[in-house]
SETIGU-396874 format. One record per residue (C-alpha): residue number from 0; x, y, z; residue in three letters. Coordinates in steps of 0.05 Angstrom, whole numbers. Layout:
NODE  resi    east   north      up  resn
NODE   NUM       X       Y       Z   ALA
...
// end
This chain:
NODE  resi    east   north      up  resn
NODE     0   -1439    1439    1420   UNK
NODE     1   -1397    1470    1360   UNK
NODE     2   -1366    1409    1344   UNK
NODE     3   -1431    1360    1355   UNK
NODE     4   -1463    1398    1307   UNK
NODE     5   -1394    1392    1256   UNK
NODE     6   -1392    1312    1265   UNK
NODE     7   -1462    1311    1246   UNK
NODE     8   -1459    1350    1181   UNK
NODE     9   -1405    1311    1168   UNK
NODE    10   -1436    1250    1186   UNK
NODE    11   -1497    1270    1151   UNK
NODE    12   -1452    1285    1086   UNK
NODE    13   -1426    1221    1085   UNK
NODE    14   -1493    1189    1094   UNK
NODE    15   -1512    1212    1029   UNK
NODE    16   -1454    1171     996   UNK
NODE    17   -1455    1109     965   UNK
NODE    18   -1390    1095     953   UNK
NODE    19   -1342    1033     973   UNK
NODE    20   -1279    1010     983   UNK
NODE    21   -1270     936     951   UNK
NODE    22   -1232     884     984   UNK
NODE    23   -1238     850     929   UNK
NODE    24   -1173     838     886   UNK
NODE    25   -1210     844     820   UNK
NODE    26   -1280     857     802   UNK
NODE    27   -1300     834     729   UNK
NODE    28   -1360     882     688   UNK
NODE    29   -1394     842     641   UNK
NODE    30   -1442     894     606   UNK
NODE    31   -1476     888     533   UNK
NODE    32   -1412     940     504   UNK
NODE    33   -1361     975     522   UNK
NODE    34   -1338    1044     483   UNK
NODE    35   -1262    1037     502   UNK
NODE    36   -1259    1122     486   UNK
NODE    37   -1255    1111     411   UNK
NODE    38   -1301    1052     381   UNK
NODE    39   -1363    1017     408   UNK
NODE    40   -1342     937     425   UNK
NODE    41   -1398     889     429   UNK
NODE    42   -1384     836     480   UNK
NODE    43   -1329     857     516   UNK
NODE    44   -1311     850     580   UNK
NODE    45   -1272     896     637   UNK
NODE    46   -1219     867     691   UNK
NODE    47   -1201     913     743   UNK
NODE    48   -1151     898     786   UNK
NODE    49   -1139     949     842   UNK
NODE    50   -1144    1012     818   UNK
NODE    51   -1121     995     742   UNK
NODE    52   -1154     964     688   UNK
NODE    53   -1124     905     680   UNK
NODE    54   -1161     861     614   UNK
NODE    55   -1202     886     559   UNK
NODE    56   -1246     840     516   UNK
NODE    57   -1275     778     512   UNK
NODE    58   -1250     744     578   UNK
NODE    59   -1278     674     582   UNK
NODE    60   -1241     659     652   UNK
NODE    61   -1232     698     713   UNK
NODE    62   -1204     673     779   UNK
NODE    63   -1244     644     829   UNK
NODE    64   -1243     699     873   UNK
NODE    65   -1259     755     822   UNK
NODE    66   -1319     793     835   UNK
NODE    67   -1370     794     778   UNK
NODE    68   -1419     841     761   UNK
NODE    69   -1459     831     701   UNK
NODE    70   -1499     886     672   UNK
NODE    71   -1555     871     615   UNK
NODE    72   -1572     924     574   UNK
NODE    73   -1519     970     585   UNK
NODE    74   -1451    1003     558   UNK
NODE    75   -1390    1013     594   UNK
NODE    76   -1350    1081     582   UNK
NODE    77   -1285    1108     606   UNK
NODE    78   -1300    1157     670   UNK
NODE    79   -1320    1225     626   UNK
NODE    80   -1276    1288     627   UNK
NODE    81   -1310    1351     642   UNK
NODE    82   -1270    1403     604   UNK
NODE    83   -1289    1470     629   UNK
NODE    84   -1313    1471     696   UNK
NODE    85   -1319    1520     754   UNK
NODE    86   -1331    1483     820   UNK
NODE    87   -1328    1540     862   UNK
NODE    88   -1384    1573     818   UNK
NODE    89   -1463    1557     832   UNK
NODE    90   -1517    1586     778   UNK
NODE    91   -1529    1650     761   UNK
NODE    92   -1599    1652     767   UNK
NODE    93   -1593    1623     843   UNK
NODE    94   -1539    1678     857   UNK
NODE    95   -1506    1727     804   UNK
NODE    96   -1437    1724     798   UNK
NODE    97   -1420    1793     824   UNK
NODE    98   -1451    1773     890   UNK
NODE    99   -1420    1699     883   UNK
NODE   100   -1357    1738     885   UNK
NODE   101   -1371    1802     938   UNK
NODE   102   -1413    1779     986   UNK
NODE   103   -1404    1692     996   UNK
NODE   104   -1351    1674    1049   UNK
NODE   105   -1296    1635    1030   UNK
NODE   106   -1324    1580    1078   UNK
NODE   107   -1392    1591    1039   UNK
NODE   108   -1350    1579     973   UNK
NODE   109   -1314    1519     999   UNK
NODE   110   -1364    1485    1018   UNK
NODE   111   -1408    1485     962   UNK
NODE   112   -1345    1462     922   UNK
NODE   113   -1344    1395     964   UNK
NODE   114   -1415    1384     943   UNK
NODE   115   -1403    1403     868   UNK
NODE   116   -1347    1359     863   UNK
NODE   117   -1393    1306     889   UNK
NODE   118   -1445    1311     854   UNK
NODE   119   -1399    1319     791   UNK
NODE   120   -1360    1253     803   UNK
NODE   121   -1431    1223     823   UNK
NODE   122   -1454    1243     744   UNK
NODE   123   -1399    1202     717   UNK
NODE   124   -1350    1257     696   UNK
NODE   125   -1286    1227     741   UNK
NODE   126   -1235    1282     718   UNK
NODE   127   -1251    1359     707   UNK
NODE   128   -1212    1420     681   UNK
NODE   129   -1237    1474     731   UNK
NODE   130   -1212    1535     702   UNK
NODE   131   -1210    1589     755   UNK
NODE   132   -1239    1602     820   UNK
NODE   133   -1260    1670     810   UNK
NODE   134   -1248    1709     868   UNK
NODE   135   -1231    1647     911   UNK
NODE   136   -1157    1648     905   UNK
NODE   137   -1124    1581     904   UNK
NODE   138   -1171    1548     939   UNK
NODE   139   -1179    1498     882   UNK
NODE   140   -1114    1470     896   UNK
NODE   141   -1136    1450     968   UNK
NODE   142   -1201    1420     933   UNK
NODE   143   -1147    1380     891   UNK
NODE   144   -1122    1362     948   UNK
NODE   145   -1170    1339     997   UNK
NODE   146   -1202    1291     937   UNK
NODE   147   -1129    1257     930   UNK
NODE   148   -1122    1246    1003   UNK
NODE   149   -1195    1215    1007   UNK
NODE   150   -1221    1265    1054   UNK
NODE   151   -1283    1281    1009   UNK
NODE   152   -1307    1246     951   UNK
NODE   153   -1294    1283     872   UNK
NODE   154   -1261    1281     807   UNK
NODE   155   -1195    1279     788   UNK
NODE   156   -1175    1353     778   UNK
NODE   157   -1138    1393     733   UNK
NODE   158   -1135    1465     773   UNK
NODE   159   -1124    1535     742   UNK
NODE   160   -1121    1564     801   UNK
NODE   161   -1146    1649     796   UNK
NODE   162   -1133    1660     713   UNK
NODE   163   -1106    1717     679   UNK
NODE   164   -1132    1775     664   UNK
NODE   165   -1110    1843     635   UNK
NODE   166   -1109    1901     696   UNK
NODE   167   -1186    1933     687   UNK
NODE   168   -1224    1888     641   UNK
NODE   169   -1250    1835     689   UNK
NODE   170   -1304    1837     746   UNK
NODE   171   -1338    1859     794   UNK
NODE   172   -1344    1929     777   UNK
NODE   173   -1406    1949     815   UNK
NODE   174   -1385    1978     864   UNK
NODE   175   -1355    2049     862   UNK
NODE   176   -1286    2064     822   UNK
NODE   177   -1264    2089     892   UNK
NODE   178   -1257    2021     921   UNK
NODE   179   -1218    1965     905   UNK
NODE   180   -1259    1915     896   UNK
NODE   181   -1238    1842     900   UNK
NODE   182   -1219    1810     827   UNK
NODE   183   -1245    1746     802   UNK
NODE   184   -1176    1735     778   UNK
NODE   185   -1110    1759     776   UNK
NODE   186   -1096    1828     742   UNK
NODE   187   -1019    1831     702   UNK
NODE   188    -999    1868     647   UNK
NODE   189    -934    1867     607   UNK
NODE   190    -883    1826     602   UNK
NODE   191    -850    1817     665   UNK
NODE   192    -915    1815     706   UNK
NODE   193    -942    1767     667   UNK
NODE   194    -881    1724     668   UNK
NODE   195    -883    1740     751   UNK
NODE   196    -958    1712     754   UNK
NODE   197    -944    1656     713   UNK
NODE   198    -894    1639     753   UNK
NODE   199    -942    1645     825   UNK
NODE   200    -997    1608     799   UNK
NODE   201    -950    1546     776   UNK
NODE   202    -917    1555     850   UNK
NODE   203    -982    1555     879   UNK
NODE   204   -1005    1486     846   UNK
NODE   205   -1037    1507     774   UNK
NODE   206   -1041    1441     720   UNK
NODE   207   -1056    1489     677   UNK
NODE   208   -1056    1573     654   UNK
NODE   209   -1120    1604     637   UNK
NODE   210   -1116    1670     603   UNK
NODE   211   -1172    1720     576   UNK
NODE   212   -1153    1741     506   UNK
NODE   213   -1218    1785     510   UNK
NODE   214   -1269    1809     559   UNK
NODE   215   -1325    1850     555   UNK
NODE   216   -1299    1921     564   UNK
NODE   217   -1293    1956     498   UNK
NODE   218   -1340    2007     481   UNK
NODE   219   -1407    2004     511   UNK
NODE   220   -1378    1927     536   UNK
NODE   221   -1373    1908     482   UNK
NODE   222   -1320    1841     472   UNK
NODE   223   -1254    1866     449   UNK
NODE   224   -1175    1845     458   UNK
NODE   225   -1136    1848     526   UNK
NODE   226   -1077    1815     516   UNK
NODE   227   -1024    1827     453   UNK
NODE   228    -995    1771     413   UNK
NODE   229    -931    1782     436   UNK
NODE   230    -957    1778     516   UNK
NODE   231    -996    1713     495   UNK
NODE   232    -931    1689     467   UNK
NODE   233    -890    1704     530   UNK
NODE   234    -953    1668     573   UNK
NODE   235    -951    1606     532   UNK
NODE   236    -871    1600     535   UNK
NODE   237    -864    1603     610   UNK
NODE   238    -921    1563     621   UNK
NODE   239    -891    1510     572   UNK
NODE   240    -827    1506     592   UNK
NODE   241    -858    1470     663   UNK
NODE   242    -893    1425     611   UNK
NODE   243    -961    1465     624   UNK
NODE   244   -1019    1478     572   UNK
NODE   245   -1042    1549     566   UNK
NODE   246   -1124    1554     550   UNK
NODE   247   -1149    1623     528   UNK
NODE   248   -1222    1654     549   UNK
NODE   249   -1237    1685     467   UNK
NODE   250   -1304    1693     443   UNK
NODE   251   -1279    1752     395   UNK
NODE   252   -1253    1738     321   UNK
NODE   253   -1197    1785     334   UNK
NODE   254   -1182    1755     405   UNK
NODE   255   -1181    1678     369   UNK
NODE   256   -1137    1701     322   UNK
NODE   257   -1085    1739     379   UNK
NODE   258   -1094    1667     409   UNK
NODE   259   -1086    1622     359   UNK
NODE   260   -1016    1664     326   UNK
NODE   261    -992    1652     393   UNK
NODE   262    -998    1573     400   UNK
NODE   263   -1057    1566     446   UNK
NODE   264   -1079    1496     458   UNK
NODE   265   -1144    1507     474   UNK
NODE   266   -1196    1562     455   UNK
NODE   267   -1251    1564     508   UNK
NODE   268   -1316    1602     484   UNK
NODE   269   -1302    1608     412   UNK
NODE   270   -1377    1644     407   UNK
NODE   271   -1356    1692     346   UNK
NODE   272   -1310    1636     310   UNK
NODE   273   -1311    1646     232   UNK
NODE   274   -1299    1578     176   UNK
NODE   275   -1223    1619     164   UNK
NODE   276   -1221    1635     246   UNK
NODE   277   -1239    1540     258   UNK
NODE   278   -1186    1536     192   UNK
NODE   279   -1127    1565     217   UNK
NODE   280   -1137    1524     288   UNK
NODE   281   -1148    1462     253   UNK
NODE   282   -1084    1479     217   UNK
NODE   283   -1050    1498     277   UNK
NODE   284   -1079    1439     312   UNK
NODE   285   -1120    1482     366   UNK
NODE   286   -1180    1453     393   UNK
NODE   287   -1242    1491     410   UNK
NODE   288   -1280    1479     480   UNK
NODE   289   -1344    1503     455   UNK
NODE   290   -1387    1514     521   UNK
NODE   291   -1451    1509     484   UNK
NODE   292   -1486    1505     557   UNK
NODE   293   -1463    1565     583   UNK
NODE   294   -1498    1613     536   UNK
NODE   295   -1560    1565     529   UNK
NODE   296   -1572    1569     605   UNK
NODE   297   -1557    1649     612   UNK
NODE   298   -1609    1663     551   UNK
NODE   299   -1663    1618     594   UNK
NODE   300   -1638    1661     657   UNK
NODE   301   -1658    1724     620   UNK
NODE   302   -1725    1699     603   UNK
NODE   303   -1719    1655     540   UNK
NODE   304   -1757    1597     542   UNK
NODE   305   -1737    1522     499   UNK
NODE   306   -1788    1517     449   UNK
NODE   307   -1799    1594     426   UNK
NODE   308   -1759    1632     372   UNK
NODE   309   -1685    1631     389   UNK
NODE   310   -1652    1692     409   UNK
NODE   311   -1600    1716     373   UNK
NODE   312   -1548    1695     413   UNK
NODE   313   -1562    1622     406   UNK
NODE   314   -1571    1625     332   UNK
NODE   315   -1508    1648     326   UNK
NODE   316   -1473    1598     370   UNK
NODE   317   -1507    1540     323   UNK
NODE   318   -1477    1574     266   UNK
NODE   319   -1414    1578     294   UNK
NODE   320   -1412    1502     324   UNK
NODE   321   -1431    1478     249   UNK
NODE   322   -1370    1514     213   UNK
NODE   323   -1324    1484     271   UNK
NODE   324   -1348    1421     259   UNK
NODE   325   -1345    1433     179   UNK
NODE   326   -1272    1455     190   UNK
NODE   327   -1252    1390     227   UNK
NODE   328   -1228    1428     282   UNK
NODE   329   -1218    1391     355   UNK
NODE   330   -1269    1390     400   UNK
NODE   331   -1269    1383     480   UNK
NODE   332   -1329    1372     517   UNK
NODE   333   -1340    1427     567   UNK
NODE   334   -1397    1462     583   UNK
NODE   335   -1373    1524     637   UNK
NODE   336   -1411    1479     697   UNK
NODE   337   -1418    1533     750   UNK
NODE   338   -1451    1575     705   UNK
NODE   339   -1511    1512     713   UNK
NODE   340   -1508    1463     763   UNK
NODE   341   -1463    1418     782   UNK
NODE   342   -1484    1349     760   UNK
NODE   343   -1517    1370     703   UNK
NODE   344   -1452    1355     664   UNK
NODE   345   -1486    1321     621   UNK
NODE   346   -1525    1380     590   UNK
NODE   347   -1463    1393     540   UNK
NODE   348   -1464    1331     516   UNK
NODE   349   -1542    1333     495   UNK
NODE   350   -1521    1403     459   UNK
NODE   351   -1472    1376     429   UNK
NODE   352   -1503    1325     389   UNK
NODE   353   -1565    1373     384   UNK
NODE   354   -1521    1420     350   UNK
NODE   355   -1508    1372     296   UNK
NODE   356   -1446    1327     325   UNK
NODE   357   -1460    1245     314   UNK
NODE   358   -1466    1222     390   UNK
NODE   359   -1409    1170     388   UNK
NODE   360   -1365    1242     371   UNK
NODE   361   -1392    1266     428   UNK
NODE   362   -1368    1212     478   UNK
NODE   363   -1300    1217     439   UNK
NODE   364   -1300    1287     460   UNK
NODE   365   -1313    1270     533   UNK
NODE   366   -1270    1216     537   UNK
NODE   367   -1206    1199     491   UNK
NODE   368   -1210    1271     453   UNK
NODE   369   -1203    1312     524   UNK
NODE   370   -1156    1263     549   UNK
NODE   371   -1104    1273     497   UNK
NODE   372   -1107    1353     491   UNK
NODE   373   -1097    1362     570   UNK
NODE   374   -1042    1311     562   UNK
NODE   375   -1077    1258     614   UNK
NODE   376   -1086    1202     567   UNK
NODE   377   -1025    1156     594   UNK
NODE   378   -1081    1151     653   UNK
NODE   379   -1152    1166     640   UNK
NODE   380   -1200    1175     581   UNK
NODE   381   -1196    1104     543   UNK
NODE   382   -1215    1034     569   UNK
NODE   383   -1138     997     564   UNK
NODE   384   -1099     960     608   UNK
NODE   385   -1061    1004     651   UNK
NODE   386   -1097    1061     657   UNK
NODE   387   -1138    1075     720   UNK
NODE   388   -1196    1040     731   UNK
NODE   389   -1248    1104     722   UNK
NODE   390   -1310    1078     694   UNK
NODE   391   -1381    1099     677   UNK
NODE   392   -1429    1047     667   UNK
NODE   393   -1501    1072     643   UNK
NODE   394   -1567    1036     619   UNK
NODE   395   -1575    1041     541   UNK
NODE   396   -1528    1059     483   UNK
NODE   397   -1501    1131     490   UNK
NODE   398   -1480    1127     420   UNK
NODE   399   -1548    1121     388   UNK
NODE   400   -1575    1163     439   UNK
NODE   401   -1535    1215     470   UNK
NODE   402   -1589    1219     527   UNK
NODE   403   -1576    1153     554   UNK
NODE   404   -1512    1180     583   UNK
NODE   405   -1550    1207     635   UNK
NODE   406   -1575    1136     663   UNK
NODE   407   -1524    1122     708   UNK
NODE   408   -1523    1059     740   UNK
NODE   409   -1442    1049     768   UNK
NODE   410   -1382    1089     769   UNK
NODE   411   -1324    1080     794   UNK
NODE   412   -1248    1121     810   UNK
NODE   413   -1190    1085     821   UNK
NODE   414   -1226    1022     828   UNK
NODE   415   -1275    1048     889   UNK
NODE   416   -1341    1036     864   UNK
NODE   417   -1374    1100     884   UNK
NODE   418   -1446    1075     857   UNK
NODE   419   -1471    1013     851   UNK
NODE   420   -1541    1002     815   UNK
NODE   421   -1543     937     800   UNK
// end
């Protein structure tokens, strides 16, 4: 009975799919445009052959066999890059994250994963940076894993496996000081340890280090420091020496700065940035993930409603988004999914070009921009012969209106058309 009951979740999983394997050799998308990752292209056409993309442009012939599927009214985009995601996180408001952490089974955990990373890939976004598991070891890895093999259906992943975090600053603490409590990542401190855990979480399968420059447990939790320059430093030069990026958690000036001094290549948060703090990483060619989502859905979770007087907290993070984009500084698209649901990717993006970005920077950021600073772009984020055939196509121009990115019509991984709208 056990395992009738497994088949048919399965089955039932699967149902919901609408994804399929071509026998075609090559399918030819003839929408109104096509934003290769950089410009808009009016006209142009997209050959895929197997899982590459194999012609770009105006492409007058195609071989008899092709498959061609023409879409009016619509613009074709590279697959978008999530930049900051937690698939092994569902929103706060559903469950907080203390009990996320204490009290859901690691089958509990698992599973929703599979159907975040569906629903993610589903929303267009065919790579994500998933930047710790909190509290479910490296379970992401196996996630990786299972997608590559074709077991379950989901992005592309970069994995960060459990992040780093100096010993008694992180979470849970609720419970009493008399029990060790499980971590939602892993505790090291000095040089050696931190060269040890490095070391682990690269064994283990990490793409990439997370670290958290600051954390919430100075005085009266306050945001302060964990780490010192010279332990960032020591991070960043093990990591880099296996050819892996180091990203750091700072929302603090003082924890930016710690960061930035030590040659981070990403700043995640970035809430408390200053016009010297965006300067010296656009100097130091840093970029900022700004997770303008994150803070916009945990303010609505505490009672704020769109359309009132701002709290301060989101006043502040405007102000800080227009002096990074003043300074010229980088910027990813990410948004801390996990935090909100899965899916709802797209809710950065609308920020983000609420917040004062143009809309066609916006689908830089989620394409071409991300793809180059996590050091993916001799596969994914443009439209360009060669790369892998991860597409978006969606109804409407994106870059006039950023909304438009949400009306999904086909997308497609390696060349499996995973939906099909037209």
């Amino acid at each position: 009975m056990f395992y009738t009951r497994v088949t048919f979740l399965f089955l039932l999983l699967i149902s919901q799919l609408s994804f399929s394997q071509t026998n075609d050799s090559s399918i030819l998308l003839k929408p109104d445009r096509v934003f290769d990752g950089e410009k808009m292209h009016e006209g142009w056409q997209v050959l895929i052959k197997n899982n590459l993309i194999s012609k770009v442009g105006i492409i007058n012939n195609a071989d008899a066999k092709t498959r061609i599927i023409v879409m009016k009214g619509c613009t074709l985009l590279p697959g978008l890059i999530e930049g900051h995601s937690h698939l092994f996180l569902h929103p706060y408001n559903e469950t907080p994250w203390n009990d996320q952490v204490l009290k859901e089974s690691r089958a509990e955990r698992i599973a929703r994963a599979t159907i975040h990373a569906k629903n993610t890939l589903l929303a267009g976004f065919t790579t994500v940076r998933d930047l710790g598991t909190e509290g479910a070891g490296y379970d992401d890895v196996g996630l990786k894993q299972a997608i590559e093999k074709g077991i379950i259906p989901g992005p592309r992943m970069l994995v960060a496996t459990r992040a780093i975090v100096a010993t008694g600053s992180y979470g849970p603490k609720e419970l009493s000081y008399d029990i060790d409590a499980p971590k939602g990542a892993a505790e090291a401190d000095g040089i050696d340890a931190l060269i040890k855990e490095v070391r682990t979480q690269i064994g283990k399968g990490a793409d990439v280090i997370k670290v958290y420059a600051d954390y919430r447990w100075g005085l009266n939790r306050e945001a302060a420091p964990t780490f010192t320059i010279d332990e960032l430093k020591k991070v960043i030069e093990v990591a880099s020496s296996s050819g892996r990026i180091v990203v750091a958690h700072a929302t603090t000036v003082e924890g930016m700065r710690r960061s930035i001094i030590a040659g981070i290549t990403t700043i995640e948060h970035g809430d408390d940035g200053t016009p010297e703090i965006f300067k010296l990483m656009k100097e130091k060619n840093i970029a900022l993930c700004p997770t303008l989502s994150a803070g916009d859905a945990i303010a609505q979770y505490r009672g704020w409603k769109k359309g009132t007087p701002e709290p301060a907290t989101i006043k502040a993070k405007r102000k800080s988004f227009s002096d990074a984009l003043q300074s010229g500084v980088t910027i990813c698209m990410g948004g801390d999914v996990g935090v909100f649901a899965h899916g709802d990717n797209a809710r950065e993006m609308e920020m983000m070009a609420e917040y004062g970005m143009q809309p066609v920077d916006v689908l830089r950021s989620a394409t071409s921009v991300n793809a180059d600073v996590f050091k993916i772009n001799k596969t994914a984020g443009r439209i360009s012969p060669g790369l892998f055939a991860d597409i978006l196509v969606v109804q409407g121009d994106p870059s006039k209106n950023i909304h438009d990115i949400r009306n999904v019509k086909l997308v497609m991984k390696d060349g499996i058309i995973y939906t099909n709208n037209f």
